[in-house]
N, C-alpha and C positions, 0 to 999 in steps of 0.2 A: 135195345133199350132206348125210349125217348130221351128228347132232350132234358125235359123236365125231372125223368125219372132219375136220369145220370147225374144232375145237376144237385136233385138235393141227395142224391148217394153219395157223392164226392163231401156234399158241404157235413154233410153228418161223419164222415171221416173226418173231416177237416177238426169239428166241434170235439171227435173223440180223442186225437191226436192230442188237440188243446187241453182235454180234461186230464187226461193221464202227466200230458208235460206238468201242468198246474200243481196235478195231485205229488209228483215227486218232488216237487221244488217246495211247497210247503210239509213234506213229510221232514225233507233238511233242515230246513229254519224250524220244525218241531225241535226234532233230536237235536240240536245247535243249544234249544231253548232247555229243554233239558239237560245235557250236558255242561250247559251255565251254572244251571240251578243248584248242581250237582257238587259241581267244581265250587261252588261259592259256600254248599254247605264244609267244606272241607277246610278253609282258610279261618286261620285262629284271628279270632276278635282281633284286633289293632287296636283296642281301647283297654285291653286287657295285657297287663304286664308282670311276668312270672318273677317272683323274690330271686336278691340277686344271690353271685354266688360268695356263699362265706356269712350269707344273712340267715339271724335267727327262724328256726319254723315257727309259722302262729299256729294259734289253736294248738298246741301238743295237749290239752285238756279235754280237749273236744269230745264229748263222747258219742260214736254213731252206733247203730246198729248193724250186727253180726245176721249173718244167712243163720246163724245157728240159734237166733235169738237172743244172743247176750251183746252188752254194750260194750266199746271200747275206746279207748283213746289212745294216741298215735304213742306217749308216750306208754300206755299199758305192753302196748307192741314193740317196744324197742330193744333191743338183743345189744352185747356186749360191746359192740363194735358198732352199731346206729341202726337204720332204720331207713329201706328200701318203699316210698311210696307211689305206686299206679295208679293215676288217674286212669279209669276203662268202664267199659258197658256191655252190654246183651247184644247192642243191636250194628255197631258201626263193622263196616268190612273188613276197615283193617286194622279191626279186635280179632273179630270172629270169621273173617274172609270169607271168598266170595270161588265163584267159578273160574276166574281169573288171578287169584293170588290164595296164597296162606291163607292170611293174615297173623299178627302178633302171640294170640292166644297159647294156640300151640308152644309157645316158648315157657308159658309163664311155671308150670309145676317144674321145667327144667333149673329156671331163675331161680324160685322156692328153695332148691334142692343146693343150688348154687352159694344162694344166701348163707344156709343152716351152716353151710362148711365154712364160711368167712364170718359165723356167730352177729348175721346182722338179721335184725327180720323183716319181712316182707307184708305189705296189706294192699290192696285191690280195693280202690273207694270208686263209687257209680255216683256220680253228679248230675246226671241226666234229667233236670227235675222237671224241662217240658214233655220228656216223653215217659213220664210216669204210667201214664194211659197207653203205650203205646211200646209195649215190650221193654220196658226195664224200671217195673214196680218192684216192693222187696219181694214180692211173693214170685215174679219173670224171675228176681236176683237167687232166690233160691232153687228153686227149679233148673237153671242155668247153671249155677254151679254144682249139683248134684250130677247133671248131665255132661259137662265138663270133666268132673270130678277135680275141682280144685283143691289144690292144698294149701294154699292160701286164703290167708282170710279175709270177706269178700264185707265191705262194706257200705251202707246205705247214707251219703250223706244231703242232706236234707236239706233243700232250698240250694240248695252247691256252696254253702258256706267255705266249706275248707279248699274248694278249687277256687274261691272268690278271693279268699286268704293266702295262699301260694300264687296266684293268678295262674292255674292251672287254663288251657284253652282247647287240648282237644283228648279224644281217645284214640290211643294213649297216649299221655304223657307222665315223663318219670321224674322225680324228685329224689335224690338221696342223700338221704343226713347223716351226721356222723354222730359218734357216742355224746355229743353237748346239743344235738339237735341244729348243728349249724348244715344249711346245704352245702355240698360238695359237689355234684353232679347232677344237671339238668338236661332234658332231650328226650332222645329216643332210647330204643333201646337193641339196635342194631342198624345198619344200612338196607335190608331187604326186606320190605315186609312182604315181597312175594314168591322167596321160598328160603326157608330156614336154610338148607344145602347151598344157597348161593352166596351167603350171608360171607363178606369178605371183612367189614369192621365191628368188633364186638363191641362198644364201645362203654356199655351197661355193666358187662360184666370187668371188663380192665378196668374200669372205676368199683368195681366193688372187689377187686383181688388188690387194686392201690392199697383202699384206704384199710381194708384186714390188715394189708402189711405196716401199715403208718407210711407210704409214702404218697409222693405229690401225685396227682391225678392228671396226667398228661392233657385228656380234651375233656375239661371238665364242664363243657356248654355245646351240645350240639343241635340240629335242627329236629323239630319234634313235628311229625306228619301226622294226619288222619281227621277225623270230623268233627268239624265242631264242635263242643258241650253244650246239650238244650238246656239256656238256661231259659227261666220265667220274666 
């Protein structure tokens, strides 16, 4: 091989070496960039502040639409003992999980069932109002819950008024009132949202077996995980 020929043999190694190093060091700072994005849609507002604990619910008048077509207000839904409400959606992972976790979902006809026996009820409100267009319109909410097959009543609230009013911030989060509509328990609604069997702190449900019995609610504030609310 000449010299010439060796010379830009080597320099075109050289040039490909460069292009491949180049290409994996901006594939990181992609994925870095996206797992920002990601991470950042997941962090509850900071300008948004959920009602405290022992503070009356707003809106218990509020009337939103049912998957089934009829309308409801928080108070229509309230069972002897209070009133279990889920901020949730169609779309976030850790509603409806992902290949890597649960998510929450799976729990919720258990919680239902949970509820009926401590005579509190339970409702599923979708705030989602940016992503109407984009998998959690009422028509995704019906569909969804048929495919789910919730036993819960799944509702549409509009513009995210009542997650505006609770200061509700991500899906999910829980709110549980008691028979005067005052909150008693705010958060999540266990320790695992990536697998039900690993679940070591109930924390949803010992606040909802407290307050059936009338007594104090040990952690009645815990931290509530997952995505964002789209709001407009």
């Amino acid at each position: 091989m000449s010299k010439i020929l060796r010379y830009h043999f080597e320099l075109s190694i050289l040039y490909s070496f460069k292009f491949v190093k180049n290409y994996i060091k901006m594939k990181k700072i992609f994925s870095l960039f996206i797992m920002g994005l990601f991470l950042m849609s997941l962090t509850p507002n900071p300008k948004i502040e959920s009602i405290k604990i022992g503070a009356k619910a707003p809106l218990t008048d509020y009337n939103m639409r049912e998957v089934s077509g009829n309308e409801f207000s928080l108070n229509d839904l309230k069972q002897k003992n209070g009133l279990l409400v889920i901020f949730s959606c169609n779309t976030c992972p850790f509603v409806i999980g992902n290949k890597s976790m649960d998510g929450w979902e799976n729990r919720y006809n258990d919680l239902y069932e949970f509820c009926k026996k401590q005579e509190i009820g339970m409702v599923l409100v979708n705030s989602n109002e940016a992503k109407r267009n984009m998998g959690d319109s009422y028509a995704d909410m019906q569909k969804h819950s048929t495919n789910e097959k919730y036993d819960s009543p799944y509702l549409l609230d509009k513009n995210h008024q009542l997650a505006d009013a609770f200061g509700a911030s991500t899906t999910p989060h829980v709110f549980l009132l008691n028979n005067t509509m005052n909150l008693v328990y705010k958060g999540a609604i266990d320790d695992n949202c990536g697998s039900k069997k690993e679940v070591k702190e109930e924390w949803l449900k010992d606040a909802l077996e407290s307050l059936a019995k009338g007594e104090e609610i040990k952690n009645p504030e815990t931290r509530n995980t997952g995505c964002s609310i789209k709001r407009i």
